[in-house]
C-alpha positions in Angstrom: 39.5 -8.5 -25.4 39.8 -8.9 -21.7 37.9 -11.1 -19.8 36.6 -7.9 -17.7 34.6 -7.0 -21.4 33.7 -10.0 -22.5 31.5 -10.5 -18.8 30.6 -6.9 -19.0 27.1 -6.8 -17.6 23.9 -5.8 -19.6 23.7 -3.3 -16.6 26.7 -1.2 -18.1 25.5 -1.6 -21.3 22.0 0.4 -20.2 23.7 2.7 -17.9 25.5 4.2 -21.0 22.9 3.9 -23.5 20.4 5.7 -20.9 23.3 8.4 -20.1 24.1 9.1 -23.9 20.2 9.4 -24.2 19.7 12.2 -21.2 23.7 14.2 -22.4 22.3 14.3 -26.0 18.9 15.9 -24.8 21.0 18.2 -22.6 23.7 19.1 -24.9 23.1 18.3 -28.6 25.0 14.9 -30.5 28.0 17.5 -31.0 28.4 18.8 -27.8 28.3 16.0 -25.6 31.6 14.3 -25.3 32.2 10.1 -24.7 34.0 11.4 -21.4 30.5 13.1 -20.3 28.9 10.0 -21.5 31.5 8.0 -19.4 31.6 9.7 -16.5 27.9 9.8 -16.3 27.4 5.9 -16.6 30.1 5.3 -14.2 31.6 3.3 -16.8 35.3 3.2 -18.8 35.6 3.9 -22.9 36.8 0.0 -22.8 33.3 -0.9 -22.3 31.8 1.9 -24.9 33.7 0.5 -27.3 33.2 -3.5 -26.6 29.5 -2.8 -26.6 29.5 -0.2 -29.2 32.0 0.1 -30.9 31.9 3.6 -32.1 29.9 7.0 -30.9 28.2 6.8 -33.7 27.1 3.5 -33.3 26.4 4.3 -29.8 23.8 7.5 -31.4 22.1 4.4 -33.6 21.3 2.0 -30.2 20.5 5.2 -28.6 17.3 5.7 -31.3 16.6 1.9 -32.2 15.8 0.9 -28.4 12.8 2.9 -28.8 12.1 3.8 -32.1 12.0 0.4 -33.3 9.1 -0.4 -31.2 7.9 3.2 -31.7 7.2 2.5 -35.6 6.4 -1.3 -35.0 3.9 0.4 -33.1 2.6 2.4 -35.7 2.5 -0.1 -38.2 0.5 -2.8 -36.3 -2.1 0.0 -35.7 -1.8 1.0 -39.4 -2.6 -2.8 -40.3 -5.3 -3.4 -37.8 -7.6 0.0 -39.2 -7.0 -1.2 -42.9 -7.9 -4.5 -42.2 -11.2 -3.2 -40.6 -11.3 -1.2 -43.5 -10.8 -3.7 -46.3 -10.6 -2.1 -49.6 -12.4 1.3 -48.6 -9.6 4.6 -47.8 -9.2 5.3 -44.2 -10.6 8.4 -42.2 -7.7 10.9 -42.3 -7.8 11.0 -39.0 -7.4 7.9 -37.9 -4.3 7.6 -39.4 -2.8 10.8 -37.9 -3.7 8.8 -34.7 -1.8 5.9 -35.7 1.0 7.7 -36.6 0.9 11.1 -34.0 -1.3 9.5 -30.8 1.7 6.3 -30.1 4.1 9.7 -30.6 2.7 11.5 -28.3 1.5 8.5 -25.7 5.4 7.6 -25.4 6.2 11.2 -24.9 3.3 11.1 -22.2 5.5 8.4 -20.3 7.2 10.2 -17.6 8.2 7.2 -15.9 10.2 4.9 -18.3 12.2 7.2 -20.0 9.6 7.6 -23.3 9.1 11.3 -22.5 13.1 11.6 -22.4 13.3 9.8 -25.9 11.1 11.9 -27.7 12.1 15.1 -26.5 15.7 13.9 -27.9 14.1 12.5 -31.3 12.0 15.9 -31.6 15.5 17.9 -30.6 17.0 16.1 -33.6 14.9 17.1 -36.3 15.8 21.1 -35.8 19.4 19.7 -35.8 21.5 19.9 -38.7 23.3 16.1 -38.5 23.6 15.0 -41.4 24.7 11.4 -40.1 21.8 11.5 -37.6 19.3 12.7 -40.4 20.4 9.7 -42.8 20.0 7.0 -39.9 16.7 8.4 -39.4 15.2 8.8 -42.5 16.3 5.0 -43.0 14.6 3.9 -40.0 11.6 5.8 -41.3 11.7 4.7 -44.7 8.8 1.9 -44.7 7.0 3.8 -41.9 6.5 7.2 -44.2 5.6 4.8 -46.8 3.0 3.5 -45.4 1.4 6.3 -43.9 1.7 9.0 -46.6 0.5 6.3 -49.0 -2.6 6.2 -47.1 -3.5 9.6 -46.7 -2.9 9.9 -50.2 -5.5 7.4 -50.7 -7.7 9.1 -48.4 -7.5 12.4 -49.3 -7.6 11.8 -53.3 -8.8 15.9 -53.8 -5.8 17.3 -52.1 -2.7 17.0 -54.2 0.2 15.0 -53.0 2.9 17.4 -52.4 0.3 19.4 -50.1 -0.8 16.6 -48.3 3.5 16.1 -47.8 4.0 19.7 -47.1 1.2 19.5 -44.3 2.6 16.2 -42.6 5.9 18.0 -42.5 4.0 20.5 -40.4 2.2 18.1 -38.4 6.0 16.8 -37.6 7.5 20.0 -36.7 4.7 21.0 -34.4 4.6 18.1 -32.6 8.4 18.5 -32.2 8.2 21.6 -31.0 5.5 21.3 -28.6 7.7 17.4 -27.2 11.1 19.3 -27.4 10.3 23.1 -26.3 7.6 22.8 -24.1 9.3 24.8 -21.4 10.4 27.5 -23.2 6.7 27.7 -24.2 5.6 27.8 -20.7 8.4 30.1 -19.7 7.1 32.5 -22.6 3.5 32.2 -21.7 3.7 32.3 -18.2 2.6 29.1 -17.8 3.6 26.9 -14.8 4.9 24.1 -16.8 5.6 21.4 -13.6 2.2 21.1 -12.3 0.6 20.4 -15.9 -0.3 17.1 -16.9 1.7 15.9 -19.6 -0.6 13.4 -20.8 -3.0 16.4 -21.4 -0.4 17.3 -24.6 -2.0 14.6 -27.1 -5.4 15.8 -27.3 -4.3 19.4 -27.3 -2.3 18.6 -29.9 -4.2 16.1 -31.9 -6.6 19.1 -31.8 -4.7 21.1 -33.2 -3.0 18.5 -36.4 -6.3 17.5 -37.3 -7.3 21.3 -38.1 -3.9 21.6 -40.1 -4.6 18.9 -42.1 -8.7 19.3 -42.9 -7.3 23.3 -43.6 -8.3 24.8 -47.0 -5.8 24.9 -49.7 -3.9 27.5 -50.2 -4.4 30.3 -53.0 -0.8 30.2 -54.6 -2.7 32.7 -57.2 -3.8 35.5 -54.6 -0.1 35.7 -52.7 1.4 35.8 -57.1 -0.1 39.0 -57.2 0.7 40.8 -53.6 
């Protein structure tokens, strides 16, 4: 290892993870090259691999430097409205707020690259990566846990795989609405650059509360269409 690597500044180190971040948002995990990555952090693949090692590795700091704190996030607010709770369930929807609201507050940060971040986390979920999809759903593990566990504790008449199926939805929309927000304006003819993005998290913590207080469905009508 050269003495050039072993000084290499933590500057170089977040110029390409915050160049990786924005060429994987633009391009996808496949289509963006460690020469695009490179070139765009005005750094060599000597100091990729000395601080990385790998691009896969690289695709794993990419998610932890936020999603860490992200779900540390969540947790701490998770522990702070059961201990005000104490042994009683928790209101549904204050646990979709624990879980959605830090979600969408990070994506609401224009200005220190959390909006960037979640539009890349909510592009990988309607990617099929099967290495990215395995990192995640280990960095998710305890976090899912936790919070399915509770609204299964505070929803005791709705049957656990609904209340599973309907937090998948509750993800994808939120994805959607983070990761193809233009498109959406573009369709609607909506003028997407002077909206507020901090308006987004009560629009659509609106909208995932009326998903998940929804009736159940009648599996026995659609049997007999």
């Amino acid at each position: 290892m050269s003495a050039e690597h072993r000084n290499s500044p933590p500057e170089t180190r977040d110029r390409i993870l915050d160049a990786a971040e924005r060429l994987f948002v633009e391009h996808g995990f496949e289509g963006t090259s460690m020469r695009m990555i490179t070139g765009a952090a005005n750094a060599n693949l000597a100091a990729v691999n000395y601080h990385f090692g790998s691009k896969d590795a690289l695709i794993q700091a990419v998610f932890r430097r936020r999603l860490t704190a992200l779900n540390e996030t969540r947790l701490a607010a998770l522990d702070r409205l059961e201990a005000e709770a104490g042994e009683a369930p928790l209101k549904p929807s204050r646990i979709v707020e624990a879980f959605f609201g830090t979600a969408l507050a990070l994506a609401a940060d224009t200005e220190h690259g959390g909006n960037l971040f979640m539009r890349l986390l909510s592009r990988t979920y309607n990617e099929p990566n099967a290495f990215v999809r395995q990192f995640l759903a280990e960095e998710y593990a305890e976090v899912m846990d936790r919070f399915l566990g509770a609204l299964f504790r505070a929803l005791p008449g709705v049957p656990r795989t609904e209340v599973m199926w309907r937090f998948h939805f509750m993800m994808g929309a939120m994805s959607f609405a983070i990761a193809g927000i233009e498109s959406v304006h573009a369709m609607a003819g909506m003028p997407y650059e002077t909206d507020d993005p901090a308006k987004l998290l009560p629009r659509l913590m609106s909208f995932l509360l009326g998903g998940l207080r929804a009736p159940l469905p009648d599996f026995g009508a659609s049997d007999t269409d």
